[in-house]
Backbone as CSV, one residue per row, in Angstrom:
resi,resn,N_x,N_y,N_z,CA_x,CA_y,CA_z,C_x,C_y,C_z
1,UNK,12.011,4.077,6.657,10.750,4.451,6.078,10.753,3.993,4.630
2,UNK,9.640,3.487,4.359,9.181,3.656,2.718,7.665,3.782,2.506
3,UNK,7.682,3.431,1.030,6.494,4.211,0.412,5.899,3.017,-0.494
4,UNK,5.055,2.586,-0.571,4.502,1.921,-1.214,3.356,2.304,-1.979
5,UNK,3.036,1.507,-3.760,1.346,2.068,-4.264,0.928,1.305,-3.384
6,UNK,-0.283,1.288,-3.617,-1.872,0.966,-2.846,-2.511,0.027,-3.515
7,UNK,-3.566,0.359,-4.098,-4.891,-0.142,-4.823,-6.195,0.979,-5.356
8,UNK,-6.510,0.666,-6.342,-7.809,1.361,-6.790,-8.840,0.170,-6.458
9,UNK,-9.607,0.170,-5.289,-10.808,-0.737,-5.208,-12.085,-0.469,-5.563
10,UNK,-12.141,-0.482,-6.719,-13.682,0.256,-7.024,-14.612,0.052,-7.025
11,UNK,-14.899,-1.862,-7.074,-15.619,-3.125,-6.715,-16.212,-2.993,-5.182
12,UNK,-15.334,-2.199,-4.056,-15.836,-2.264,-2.411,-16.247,-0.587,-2.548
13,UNK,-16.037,0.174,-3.311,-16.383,1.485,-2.949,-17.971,1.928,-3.022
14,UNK,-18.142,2.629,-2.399,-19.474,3.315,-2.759,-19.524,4.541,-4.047
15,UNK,-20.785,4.760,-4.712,-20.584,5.220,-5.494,-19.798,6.770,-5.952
16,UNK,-20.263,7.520,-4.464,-19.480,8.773,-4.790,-17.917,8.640,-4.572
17,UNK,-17.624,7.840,-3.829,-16.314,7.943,-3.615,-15.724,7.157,-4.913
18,UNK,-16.437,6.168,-5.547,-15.627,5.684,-6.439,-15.464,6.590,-7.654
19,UNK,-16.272,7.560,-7.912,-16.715,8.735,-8.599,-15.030,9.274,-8.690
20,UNK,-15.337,9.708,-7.117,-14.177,10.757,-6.995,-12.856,9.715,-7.124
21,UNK,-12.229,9.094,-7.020,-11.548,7.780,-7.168,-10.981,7.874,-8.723
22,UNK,-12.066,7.874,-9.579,-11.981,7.528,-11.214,-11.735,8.938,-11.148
23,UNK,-12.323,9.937,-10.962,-12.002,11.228,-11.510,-10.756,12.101,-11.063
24,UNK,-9.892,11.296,-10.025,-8.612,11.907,-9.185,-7.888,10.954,-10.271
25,UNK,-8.193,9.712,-10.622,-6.795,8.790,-12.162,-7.031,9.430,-13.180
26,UNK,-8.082,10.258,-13.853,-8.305,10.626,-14.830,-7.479,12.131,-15.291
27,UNK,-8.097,12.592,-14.000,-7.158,13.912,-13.313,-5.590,13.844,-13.767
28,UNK,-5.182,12.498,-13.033,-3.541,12.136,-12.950,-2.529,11.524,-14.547
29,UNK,-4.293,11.132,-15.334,-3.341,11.085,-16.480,-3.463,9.077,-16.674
30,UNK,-4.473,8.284,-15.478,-4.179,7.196,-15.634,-5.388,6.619,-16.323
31,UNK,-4.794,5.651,-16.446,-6.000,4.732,-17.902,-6.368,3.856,-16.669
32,UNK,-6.317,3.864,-15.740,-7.101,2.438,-14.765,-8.579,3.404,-14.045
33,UNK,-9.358,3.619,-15.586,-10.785,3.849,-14.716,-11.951,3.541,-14.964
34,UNK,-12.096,2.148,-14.953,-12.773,0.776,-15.625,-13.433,0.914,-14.121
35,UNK,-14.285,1.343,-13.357,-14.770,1.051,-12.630,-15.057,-0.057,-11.997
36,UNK,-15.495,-0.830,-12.978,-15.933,-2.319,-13.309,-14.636,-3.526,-12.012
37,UNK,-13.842,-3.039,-12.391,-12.777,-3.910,-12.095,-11.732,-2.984,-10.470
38,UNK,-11.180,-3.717,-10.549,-9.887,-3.250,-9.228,-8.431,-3.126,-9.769
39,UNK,-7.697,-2.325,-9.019,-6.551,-2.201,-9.743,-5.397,-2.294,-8.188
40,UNK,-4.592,-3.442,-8.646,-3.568,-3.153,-7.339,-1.971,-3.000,-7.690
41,UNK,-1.524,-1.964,-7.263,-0.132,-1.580,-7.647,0.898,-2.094,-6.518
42,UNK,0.664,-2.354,-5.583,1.908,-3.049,-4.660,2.548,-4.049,-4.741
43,UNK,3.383,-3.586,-4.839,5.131,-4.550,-5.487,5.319,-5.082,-4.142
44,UNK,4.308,-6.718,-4.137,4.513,-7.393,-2.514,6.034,-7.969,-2.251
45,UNK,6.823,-8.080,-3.365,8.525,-8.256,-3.307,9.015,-7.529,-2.282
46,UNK,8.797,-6.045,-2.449,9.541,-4.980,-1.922,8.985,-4.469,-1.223
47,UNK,7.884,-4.799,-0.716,7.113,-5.115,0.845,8.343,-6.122,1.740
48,UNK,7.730,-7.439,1.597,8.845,-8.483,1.728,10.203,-8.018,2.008
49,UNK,11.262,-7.529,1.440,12.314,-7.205,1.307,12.309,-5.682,2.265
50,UNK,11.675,-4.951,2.473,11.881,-4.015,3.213,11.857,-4.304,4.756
51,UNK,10.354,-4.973,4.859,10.220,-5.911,6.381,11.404,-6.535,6.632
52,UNK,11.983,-7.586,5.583,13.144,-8.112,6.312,14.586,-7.601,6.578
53,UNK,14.808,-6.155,5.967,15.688,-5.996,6.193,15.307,-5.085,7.638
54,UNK,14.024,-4.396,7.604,13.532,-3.703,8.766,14.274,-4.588,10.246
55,UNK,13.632,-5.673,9.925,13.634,-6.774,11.219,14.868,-7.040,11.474
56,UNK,15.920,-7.039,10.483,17.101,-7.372,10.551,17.983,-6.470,11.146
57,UNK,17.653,-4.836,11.099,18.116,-4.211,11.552,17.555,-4.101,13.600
58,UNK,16.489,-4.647,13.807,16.234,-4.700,14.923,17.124,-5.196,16.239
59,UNK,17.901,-4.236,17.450,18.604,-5.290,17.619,17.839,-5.593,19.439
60,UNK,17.628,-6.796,19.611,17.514,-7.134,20.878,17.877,-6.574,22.265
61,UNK,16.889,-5.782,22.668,17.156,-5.468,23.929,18.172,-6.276,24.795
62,UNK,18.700,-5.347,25.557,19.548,-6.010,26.690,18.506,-6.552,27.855
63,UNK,18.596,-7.682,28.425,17.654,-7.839,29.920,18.590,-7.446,30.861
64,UNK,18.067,-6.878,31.625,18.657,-6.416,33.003,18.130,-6.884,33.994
65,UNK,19.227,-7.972,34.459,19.056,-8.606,35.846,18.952,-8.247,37.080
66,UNK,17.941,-8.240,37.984,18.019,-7.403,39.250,18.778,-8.408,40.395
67,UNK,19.666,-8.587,40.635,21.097,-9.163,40.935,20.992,-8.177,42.229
């Protein structure tokens, strides 16, 4: 398991939700509430790097031959 930020999309939101959006960062203490603009926090590295070690840990089923 992990955890990744997200995004503040405030550009696709509608207005109340972007409302509530700016007023839950403001709430939290964050300076990203420029409405105007979008804000994206995901560290796509450690996206990347989690998938591959995910996959790496995957191990291949056995096939079972009906013999």
């Amino acid at each position: 398991m992990a955890l990744f930020s997200g995004a503040l999309l405030y550009t696709q939101y509608g207005f109340l939700k972007r409302m509530v959006m700016k007023k839950i960062a403001q709430d939290k203490g964050g300076l990203d509430t420029d409405t105007s603009r979008d804000y994206i926090y995901t560290e796509w590295d450690g996206v990347r790097r989690f998938a591959e070690d995910f996959a790496a840990g995957l191990e291949p089923k056995a096939v079972q031959s009906n013999l």
